[in-house]
Backbone as JSON Lines, residues from 0, in Angstrom:
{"i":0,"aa":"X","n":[108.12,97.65,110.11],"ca":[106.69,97.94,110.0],"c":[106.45,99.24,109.24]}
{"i":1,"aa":"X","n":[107.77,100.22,109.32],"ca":[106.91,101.58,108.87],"c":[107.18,101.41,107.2]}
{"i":2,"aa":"X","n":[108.21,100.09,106.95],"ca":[108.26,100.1,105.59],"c":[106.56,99.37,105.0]}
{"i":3,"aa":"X","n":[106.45,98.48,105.49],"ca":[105.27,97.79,105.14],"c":[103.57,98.83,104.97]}
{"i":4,"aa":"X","n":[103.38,100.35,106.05],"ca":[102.64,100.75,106.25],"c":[102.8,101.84,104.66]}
{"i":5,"aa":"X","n":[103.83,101.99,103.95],"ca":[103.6,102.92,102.99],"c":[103.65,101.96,101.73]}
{"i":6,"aa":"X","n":[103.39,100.58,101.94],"ca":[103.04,99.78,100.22],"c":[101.77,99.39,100.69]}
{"i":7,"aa":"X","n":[101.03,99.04,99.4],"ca":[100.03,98.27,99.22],"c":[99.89,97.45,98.0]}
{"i":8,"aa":"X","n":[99.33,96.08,98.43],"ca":[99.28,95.57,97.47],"c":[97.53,95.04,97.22]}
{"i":9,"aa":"X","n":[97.48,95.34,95.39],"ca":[96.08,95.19,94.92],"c":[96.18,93.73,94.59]}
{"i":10,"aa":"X","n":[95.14,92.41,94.69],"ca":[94.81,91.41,94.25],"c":[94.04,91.24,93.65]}
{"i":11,"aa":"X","n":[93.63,90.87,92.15],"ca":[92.75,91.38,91.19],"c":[92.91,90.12,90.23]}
{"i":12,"aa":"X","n":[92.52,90.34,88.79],"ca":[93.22,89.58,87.69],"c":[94.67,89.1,87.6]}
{"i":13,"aa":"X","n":[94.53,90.49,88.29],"ca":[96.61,90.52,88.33],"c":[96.73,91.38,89.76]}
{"i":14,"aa":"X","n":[98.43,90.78,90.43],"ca":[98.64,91.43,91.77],"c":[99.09,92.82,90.97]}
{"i":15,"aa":"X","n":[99.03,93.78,91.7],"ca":[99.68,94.85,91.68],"c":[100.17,95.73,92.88]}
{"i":16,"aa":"X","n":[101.57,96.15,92.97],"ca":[102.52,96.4,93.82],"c":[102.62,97.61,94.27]}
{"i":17,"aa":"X","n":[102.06,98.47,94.95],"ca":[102.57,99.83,94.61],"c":[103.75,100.23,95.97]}
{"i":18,"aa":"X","n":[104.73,100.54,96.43],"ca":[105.77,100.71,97.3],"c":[106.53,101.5,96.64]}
{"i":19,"aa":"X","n":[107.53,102.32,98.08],"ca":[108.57,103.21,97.56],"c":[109.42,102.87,96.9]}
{"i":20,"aa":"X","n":[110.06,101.29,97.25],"ca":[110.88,100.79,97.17],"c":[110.91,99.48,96.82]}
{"i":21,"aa":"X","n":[112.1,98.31,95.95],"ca":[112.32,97.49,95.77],"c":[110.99,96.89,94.5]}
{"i":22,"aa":"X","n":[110.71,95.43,94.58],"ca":[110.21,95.2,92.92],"c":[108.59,95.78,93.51]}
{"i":23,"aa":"X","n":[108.56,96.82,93.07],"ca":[106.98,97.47,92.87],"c":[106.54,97.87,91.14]}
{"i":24,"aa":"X","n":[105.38,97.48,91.13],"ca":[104.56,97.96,89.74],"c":[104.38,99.33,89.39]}
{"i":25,"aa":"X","n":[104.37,100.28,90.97],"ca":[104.13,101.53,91.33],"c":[105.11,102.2,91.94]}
{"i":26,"aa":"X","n":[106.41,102.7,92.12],"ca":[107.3,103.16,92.41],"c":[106.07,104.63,93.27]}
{"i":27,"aa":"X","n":[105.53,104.44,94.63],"ca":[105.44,105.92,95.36],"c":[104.83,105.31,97.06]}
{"i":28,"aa":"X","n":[104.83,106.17,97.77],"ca":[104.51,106.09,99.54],"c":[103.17,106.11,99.37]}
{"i":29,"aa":"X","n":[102.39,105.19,100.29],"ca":[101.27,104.79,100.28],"c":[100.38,105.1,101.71]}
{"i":30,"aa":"X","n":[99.71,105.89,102.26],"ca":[99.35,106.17,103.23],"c":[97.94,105.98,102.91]}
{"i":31,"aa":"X","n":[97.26,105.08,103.64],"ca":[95.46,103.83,103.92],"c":[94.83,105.21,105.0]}
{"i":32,"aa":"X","n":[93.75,105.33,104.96],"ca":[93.16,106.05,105.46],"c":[91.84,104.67,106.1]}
{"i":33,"aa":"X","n":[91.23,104.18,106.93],"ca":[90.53,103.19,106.76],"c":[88.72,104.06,107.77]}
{"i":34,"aa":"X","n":[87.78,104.37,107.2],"ca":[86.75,104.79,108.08],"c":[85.73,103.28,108.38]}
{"i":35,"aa":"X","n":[86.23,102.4,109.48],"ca":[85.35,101.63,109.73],"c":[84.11,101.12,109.64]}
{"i":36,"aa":"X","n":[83.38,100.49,109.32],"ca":[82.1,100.76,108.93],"c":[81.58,100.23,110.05]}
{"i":37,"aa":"X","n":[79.79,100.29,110.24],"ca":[78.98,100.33,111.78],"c":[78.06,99.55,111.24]}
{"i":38,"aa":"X","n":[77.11,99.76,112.62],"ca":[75.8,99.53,112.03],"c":[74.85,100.53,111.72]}
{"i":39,"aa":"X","n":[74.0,100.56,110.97],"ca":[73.31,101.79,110.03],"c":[71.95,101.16,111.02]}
{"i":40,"aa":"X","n":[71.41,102.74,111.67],"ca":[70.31,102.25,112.06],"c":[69.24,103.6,111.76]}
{"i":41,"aa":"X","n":[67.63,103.51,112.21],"ca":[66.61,104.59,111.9],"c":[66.42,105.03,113.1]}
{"i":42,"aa":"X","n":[65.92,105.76,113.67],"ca":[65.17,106.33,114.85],"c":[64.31,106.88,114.76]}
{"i":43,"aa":"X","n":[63.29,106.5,115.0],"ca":[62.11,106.97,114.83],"c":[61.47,107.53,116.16]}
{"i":44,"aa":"X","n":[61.02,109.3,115.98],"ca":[60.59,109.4,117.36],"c":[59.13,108.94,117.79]}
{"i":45,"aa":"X","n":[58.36,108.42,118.66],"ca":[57.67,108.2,119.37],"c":[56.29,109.28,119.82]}
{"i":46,"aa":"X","n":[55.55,109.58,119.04],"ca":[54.14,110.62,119.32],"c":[53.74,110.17,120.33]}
{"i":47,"aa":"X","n":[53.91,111.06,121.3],"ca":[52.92,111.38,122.92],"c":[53.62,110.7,124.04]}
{"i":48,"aa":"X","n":[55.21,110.27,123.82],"ca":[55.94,109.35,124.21],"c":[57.35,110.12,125.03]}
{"i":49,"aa":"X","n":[58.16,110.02,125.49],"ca":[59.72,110.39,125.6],"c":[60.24,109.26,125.03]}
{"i":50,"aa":"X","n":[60.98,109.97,123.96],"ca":[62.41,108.64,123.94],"c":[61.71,108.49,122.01]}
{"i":51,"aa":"X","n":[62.34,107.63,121.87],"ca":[62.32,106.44,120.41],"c":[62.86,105.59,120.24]}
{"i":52,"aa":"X","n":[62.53,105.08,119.01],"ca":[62.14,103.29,118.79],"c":[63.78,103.6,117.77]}
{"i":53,"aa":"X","n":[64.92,102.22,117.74],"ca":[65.64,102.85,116.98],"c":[65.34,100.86,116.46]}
{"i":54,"aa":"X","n":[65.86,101.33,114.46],"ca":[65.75,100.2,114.28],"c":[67.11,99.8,113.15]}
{"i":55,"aa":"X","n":[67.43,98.53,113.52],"ca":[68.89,98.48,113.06],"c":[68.66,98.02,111.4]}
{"i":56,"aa":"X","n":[68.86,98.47,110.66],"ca":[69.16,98.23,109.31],"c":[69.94,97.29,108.43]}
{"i":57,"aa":"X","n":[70.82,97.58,109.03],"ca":[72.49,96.48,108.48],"c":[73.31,97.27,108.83]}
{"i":58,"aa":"X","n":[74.44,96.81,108.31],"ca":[76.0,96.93,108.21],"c":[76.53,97.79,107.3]}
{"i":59,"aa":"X","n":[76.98,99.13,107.72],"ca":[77.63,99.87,106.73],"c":[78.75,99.39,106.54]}
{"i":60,"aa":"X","n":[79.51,99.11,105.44],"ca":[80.86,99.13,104.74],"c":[81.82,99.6,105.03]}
{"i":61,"aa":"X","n":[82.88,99.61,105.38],"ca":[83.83,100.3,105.55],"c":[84.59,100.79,104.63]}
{"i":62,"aa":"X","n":[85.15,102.09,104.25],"ca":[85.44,103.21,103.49],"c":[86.73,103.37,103.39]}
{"i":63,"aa":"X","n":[87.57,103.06,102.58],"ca":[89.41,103.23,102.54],"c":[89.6,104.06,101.4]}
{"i":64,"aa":"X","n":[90.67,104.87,101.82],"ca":[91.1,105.99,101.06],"c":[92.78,105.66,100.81]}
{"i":65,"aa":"X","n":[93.18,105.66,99.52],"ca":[94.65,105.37,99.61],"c":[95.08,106.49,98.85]}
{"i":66,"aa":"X","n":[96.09,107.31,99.79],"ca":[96.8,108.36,98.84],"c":[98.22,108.28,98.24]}
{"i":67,"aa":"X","n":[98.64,107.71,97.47],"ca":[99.63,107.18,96.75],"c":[101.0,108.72,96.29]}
{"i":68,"aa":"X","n":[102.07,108.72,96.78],"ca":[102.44,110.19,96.6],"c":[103.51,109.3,95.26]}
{"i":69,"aa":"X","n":[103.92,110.08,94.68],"ca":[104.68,110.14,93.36],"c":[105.54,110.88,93.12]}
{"i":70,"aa":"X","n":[106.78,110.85,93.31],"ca":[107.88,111.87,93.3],"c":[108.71,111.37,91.94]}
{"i":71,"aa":"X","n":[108.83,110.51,91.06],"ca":[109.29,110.08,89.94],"c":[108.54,110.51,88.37]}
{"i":72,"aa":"X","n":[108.67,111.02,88.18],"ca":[107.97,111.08,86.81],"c":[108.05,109.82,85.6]}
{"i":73,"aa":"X","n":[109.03,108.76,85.84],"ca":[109.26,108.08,85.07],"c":[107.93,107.0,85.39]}
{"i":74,"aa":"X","n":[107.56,107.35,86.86],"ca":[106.43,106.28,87.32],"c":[104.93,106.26,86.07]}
{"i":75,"aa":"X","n":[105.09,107.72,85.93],"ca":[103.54,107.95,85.41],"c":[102.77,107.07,84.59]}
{"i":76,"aa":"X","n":[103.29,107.15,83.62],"ca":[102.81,105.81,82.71],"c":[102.54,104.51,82.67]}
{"i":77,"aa":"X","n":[103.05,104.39,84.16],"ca":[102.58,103.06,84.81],"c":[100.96,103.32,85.6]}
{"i":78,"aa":"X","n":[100.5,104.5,85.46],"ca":[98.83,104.38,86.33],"c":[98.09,104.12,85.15]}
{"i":79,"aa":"X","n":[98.51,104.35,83.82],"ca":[97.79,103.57,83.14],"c":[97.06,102.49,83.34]}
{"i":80,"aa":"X","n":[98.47,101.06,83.7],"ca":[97.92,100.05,84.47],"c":[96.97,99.55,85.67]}
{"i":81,"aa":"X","n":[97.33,100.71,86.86],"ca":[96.39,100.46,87.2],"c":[95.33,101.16,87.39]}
{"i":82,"aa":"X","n":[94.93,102.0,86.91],"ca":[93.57,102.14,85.34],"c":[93.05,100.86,85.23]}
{"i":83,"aa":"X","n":[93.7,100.73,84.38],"ca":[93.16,99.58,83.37],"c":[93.08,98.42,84.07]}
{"i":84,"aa":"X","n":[93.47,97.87,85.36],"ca":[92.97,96.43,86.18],"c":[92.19,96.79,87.14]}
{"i":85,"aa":"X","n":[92.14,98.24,87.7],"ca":[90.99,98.55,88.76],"c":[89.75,99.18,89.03]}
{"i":86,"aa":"X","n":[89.93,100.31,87.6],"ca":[88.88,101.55,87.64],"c":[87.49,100.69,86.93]}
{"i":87,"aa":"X","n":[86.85,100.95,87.49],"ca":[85.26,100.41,87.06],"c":[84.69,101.17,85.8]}
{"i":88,"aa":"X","n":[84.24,100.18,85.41],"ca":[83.6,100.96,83.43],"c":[82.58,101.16,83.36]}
{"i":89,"aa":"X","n":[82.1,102.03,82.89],"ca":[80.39,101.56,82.59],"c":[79.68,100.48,82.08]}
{"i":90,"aa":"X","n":[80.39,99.92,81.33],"ca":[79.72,98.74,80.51],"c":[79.67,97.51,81.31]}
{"i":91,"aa":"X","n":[80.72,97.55,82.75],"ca":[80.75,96.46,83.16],"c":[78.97,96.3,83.95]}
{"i":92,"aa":"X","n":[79.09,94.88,83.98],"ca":[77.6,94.4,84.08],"c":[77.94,94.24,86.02]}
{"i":93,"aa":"X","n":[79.26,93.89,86.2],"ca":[79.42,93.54,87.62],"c":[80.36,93.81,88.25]}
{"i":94,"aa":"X","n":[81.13,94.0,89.41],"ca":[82.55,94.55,89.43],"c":[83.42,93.18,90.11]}
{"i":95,"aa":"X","n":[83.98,92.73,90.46],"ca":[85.01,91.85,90.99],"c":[85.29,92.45,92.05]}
{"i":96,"aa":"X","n":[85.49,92.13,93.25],"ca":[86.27,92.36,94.44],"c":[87.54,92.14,94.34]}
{"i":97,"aa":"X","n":[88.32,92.95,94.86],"ca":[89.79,93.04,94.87],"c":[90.67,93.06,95.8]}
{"i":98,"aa":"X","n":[91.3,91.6,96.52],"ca":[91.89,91.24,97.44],"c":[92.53,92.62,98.09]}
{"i":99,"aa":"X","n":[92.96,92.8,99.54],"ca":[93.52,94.36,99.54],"c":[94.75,93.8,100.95]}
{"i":100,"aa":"X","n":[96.09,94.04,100.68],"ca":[97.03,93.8,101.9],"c":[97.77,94.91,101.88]}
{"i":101,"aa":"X","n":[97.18,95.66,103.64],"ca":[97.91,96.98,103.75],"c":[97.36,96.65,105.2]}
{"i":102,"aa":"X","n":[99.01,96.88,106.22],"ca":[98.85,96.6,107.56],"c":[97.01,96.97,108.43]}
{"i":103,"aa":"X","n":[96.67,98.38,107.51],"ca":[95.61,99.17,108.22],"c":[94.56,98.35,107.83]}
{"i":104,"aa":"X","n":[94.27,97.62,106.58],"ca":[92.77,96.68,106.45],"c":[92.87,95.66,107.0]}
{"i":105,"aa":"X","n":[94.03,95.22,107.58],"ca":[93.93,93.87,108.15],"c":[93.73,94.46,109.52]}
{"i":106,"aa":"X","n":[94.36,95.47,110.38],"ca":[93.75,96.16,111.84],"c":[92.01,95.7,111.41]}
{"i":107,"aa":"X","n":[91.62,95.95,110.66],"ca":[90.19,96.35,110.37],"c":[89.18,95.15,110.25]}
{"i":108,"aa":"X","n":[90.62,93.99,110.04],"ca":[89.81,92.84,109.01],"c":[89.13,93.1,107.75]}
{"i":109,"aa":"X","n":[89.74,94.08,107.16],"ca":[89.62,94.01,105.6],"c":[90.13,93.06,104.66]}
{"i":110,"aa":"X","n":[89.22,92.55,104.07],"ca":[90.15,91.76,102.91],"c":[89.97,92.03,101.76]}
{"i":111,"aa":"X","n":[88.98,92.27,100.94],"ca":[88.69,92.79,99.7],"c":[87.68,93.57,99.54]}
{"i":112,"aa":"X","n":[88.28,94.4,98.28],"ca":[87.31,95.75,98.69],"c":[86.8,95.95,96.99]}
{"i":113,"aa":"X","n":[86.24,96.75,96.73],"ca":[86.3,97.4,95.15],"c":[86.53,98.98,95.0]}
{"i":114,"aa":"X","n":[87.5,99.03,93.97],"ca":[87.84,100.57,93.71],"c":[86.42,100.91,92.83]}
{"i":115,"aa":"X","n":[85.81,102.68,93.73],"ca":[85.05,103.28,92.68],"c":[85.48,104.25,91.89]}
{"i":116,"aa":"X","n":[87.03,104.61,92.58],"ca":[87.09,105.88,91.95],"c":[88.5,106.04,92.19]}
{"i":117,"aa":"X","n":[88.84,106.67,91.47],"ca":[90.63,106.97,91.14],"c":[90.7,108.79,90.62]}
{"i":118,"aa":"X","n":[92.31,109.23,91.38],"ca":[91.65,111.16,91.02],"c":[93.71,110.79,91.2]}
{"i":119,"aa":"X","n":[93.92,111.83,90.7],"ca":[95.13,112.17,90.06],"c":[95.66,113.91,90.74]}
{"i":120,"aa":"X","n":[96.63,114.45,90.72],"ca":[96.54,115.54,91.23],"c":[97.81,116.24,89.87]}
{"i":121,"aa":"X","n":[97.66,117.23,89.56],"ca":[98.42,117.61,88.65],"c":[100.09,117.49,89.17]}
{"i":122,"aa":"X","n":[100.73,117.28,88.35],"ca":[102.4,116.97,88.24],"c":[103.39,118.08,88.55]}
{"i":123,"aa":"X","n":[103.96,118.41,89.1],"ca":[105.06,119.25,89.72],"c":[106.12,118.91,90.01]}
{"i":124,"aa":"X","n":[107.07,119.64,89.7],"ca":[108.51,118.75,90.03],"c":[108.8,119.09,91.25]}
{"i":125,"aa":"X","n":[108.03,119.92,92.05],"ca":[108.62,119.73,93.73],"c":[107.99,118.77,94.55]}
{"i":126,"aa":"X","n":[106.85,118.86,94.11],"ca":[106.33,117.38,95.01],"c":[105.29,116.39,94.48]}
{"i":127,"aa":"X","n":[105.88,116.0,92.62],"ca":[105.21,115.19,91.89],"c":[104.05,115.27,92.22]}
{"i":128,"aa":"X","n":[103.32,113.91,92.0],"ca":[101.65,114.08,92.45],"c":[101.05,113.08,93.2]}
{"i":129,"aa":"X","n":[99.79,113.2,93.33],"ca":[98.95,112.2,94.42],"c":[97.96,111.83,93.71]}
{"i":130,"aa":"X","n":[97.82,110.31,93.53],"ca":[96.93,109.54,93.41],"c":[96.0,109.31,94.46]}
{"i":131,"aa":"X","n":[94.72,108.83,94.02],"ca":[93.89,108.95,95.45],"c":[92.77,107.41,94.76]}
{"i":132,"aa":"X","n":[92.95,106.75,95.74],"ca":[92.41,105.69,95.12],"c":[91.23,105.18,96.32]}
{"i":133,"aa":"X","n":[89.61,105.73,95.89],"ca":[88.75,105.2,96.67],"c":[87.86,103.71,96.63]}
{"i":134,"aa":"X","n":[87.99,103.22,97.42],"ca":[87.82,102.11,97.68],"c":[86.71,101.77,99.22]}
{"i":135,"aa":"X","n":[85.93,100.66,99.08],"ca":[84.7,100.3,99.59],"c":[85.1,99.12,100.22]}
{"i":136,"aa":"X","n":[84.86,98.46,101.4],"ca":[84.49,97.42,101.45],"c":[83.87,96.58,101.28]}
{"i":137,"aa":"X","n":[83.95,95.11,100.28],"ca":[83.23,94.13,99.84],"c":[82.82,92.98,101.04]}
{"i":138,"aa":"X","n":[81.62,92.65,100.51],"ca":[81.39,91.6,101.46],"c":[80.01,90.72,100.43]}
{"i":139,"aa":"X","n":[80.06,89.46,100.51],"ca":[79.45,88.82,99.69],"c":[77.65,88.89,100.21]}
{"i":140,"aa":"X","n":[76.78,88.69,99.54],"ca":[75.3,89.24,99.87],"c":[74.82,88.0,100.57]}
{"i":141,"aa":"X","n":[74.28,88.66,101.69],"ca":[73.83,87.56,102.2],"c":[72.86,86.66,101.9]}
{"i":142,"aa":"X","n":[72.59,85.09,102.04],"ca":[71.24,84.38,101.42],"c":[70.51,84.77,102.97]}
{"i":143,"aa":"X","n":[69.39,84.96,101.77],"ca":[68.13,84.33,102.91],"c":[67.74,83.08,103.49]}
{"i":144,"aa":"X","n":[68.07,82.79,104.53],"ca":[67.45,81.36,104.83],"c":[66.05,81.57,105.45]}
{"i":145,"aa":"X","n":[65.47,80.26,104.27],"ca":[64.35,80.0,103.9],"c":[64.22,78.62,104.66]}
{"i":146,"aa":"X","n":[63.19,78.58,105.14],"ca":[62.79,77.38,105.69],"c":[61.08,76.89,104.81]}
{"i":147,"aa":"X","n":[61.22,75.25,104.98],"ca":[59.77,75.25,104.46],"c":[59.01,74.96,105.37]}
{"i":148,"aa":"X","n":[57.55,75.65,105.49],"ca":[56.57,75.37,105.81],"c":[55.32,74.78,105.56]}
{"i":149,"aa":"X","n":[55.18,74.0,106.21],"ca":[53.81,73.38,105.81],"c":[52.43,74.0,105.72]}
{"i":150,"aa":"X","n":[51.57,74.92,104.47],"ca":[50.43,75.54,104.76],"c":[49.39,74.17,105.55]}
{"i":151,"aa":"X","n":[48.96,75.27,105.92],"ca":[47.36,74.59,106.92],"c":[46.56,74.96,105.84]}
{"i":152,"aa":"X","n":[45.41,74.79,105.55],"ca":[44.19,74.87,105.18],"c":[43.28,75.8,106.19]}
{"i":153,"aa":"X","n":[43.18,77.05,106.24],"ca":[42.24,77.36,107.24],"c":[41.11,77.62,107.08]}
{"i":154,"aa":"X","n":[40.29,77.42,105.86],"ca":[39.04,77.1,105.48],"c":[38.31,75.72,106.0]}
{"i":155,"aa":"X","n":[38.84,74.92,106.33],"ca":[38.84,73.62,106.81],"c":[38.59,73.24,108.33]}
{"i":156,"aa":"X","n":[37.92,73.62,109.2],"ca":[37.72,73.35,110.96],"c":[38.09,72.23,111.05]}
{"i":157,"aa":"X","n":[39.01,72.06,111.99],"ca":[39.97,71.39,112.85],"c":[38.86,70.02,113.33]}
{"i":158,"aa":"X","n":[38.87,69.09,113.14],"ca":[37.8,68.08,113.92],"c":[38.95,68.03,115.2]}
{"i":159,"aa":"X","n":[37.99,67.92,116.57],"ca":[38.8,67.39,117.35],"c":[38.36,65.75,117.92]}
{"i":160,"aa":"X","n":[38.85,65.18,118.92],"ca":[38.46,63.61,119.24],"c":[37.14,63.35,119.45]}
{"i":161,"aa":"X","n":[36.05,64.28,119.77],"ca":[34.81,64.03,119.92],"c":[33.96,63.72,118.52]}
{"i":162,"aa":"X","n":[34.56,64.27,117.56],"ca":[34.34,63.94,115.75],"c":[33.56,65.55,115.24]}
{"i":163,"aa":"X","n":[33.47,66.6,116.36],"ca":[32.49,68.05,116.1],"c":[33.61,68.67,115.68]}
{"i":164,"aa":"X","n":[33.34,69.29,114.64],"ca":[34.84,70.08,113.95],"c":[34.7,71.47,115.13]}
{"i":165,"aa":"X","n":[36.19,72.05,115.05],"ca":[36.4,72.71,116.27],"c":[35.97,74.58,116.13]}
{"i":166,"aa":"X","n":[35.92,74.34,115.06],"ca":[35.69,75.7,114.59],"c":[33.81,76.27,114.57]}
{"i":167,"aa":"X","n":[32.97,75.38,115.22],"ca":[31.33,75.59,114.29],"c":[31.25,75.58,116.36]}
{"i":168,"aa":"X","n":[30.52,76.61,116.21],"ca":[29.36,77.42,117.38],"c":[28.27,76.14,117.13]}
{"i":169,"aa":"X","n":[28.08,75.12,117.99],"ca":[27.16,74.52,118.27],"c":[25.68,74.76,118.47]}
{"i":170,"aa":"X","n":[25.7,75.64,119.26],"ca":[24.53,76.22,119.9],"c":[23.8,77.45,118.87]}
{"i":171,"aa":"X","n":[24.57,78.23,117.87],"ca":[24.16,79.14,116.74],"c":[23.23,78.27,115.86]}
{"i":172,"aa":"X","n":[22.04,79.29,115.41],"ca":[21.31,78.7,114.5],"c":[21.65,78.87,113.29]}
{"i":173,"aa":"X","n":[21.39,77.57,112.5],"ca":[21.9,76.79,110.96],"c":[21.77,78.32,110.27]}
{"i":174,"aa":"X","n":[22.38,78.37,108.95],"ca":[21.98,79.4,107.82],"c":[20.8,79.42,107.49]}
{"i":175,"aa":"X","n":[19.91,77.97,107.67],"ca":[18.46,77.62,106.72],"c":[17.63,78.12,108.0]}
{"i":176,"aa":"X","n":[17.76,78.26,109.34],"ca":[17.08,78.92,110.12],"c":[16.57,77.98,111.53]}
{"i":177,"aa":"X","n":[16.61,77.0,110.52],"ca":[16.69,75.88,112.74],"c":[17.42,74.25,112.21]}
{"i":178,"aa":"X","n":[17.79,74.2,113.32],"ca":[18.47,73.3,113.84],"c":[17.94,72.23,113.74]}
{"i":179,"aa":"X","n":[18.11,70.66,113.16],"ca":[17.21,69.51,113.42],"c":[17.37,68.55,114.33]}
């Protein structure tokens, strides 16, 4: 298990591997940071009242942080790659969700997330560097369910079984001024 807790693997266009050890894309130790996400709610206090009204909003996202350590220098030129299959562009019109298997998102029930942001830490030969790869939880938008309804007409008084529509004051005098 403690080998499994320092790889991760990205699912994208393309898988990508990152582990200390054996066939990885990313030769470095992988430590998931995961901040659960809740429910997002308002509270509103209450004028002339004790207490408040709280009102639930939705579902915040849950927040993963992956810090990728790098002790190889021969690795470097491989974040190019994943650059180039994960970091979000400006031009893109939409982003793709990106499958995510790392013991800690599955604790979480994570499955795919999107990277916003990628940070690098300068290179040293005593303790290479750290990648930091932030990442969101995805979840597809919910539909609205819509039901159809049938409008009423409410300009229209209701006749009921007696044949006097249900809506007209009987006993009120006409607009023209009496009754015949």
């Amino acid at each position: 298990m403690i080998e499994l807790e320092h790889s991760l693997i990205l699912v994208g266009q393309k898988r990508f591997v990152i582990a200390p050890n054996g066939k990885a894309d990313l030769k470095g130790a992988v430590r998931l940071r995961v901040k659960p996400g809740g429910l997002r709610e308002d509270t509103q206090e209450i004028s002339g009242a004790d207490g408040a009204v709280r009102t639930v909003l939705g579902y915040a996202d849950a927040e993963l942080t992956a810090e990728i350590q790098i002790w190889d220098e021969e690795e470097l030129p491989k974040l190019k790659r994943l650059n180039d299959l994960f970091r979000p562009r400006r031009e893109q019109k939409s982003y793709q969700p990106v499958g995510i298997v790392h013991p800690a998102a599955t604790r979480w029930n994570i499955k795919q997330v999107y990277v916003f942001a990628l940070e690098q830490t300068s290179w040293t030969a005593k303790d290479g560097t750290t990648v930091t790869l932030s990442m969101r939880e995805w979840q597809p938008k919910e539909k609205k369910k819509t039901t159809k309804t049938k409008k009423v007409d409410q300009s229209a008084p209701a006749i009921s079984g007696s044949g006097i529509p249900e809506g007209i004051d009987i006993t009120a005098p006409s607009k023209r001024g009496v009754r015949p």
